[in-house]
C-alpha positions as CSV (number, residue, x, y, z in Angstrom):
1,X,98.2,-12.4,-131.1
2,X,98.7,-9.2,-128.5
3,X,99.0,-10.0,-124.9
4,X,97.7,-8.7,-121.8
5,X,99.6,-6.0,-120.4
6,X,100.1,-6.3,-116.2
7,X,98.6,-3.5,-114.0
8,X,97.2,-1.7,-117.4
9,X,93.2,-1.7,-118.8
10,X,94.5,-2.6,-122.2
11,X,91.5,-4.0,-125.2
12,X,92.3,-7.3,-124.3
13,X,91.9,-7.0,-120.5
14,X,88.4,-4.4,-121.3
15,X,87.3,-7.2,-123.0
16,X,87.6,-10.2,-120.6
17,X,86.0,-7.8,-117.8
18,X,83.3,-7.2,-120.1
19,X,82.8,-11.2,-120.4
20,X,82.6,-11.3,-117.2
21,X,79.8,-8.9,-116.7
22,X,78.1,-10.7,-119.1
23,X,78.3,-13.9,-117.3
24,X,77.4,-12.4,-114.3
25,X,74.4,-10.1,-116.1
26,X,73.3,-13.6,-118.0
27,X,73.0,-15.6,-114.4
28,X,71.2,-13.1,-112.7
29,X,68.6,-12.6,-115.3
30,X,68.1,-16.6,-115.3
31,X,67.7,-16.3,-111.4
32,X,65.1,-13.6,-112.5
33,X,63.4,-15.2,-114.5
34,X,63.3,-18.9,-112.6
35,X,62.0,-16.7,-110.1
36,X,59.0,-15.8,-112.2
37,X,57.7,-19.2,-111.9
38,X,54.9,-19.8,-110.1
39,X,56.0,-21.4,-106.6
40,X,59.8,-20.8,-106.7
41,X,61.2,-18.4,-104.1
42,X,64.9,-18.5,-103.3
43,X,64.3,-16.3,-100.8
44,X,68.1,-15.7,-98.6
45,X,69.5,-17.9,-100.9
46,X,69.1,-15.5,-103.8
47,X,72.3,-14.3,-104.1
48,X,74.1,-18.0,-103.7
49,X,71.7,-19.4,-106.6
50,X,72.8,-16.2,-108.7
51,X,76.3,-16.5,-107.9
52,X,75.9,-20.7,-108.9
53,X,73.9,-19.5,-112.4
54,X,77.0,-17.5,-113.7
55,X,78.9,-20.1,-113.0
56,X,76.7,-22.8,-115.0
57,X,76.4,-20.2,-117.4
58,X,80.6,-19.5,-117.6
59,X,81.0,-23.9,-117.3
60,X,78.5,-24.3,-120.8
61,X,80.4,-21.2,-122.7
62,X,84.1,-23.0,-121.5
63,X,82.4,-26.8,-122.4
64,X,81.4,-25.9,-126.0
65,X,84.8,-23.5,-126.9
66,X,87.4,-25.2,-128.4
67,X,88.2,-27.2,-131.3
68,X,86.8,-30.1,-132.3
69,X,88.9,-33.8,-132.7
């Protein structure tokens, strides 16, 4: 399996940045859309309830990768 390479945008290290964006994209589009409920505002807190979604979002993908026993 090929490696990262240090201070280089190599496949591999495209490819975990593009996760990430992902994950970020994915838990500001469920911030959207919570928002889009009638009666939920998060008002200031918008960008701390995005920033908490990727990171559910990021927690779920990590839970369910793996092997199973």
């Amino acid at each position: 399996m090929p490696e990262q390479i240090k201070n280089k945008f190599d496949v591999i290290t495209l490819q975990k940045v593009g996760k990430g964006v992902l994950i970020a994209g994915a838990g500001a589009i469920l911030t959207f859309l919570a928002e889009a409920i009638p009666g939920i505002d998060f008002g200031s807190w918008t960008p701390a309830v995005v920033a908490f979604s990727s990171i559910l979002i990021n927690t779920i993908r990590e839970y369910l990768k793996g092997k199973s026993l």
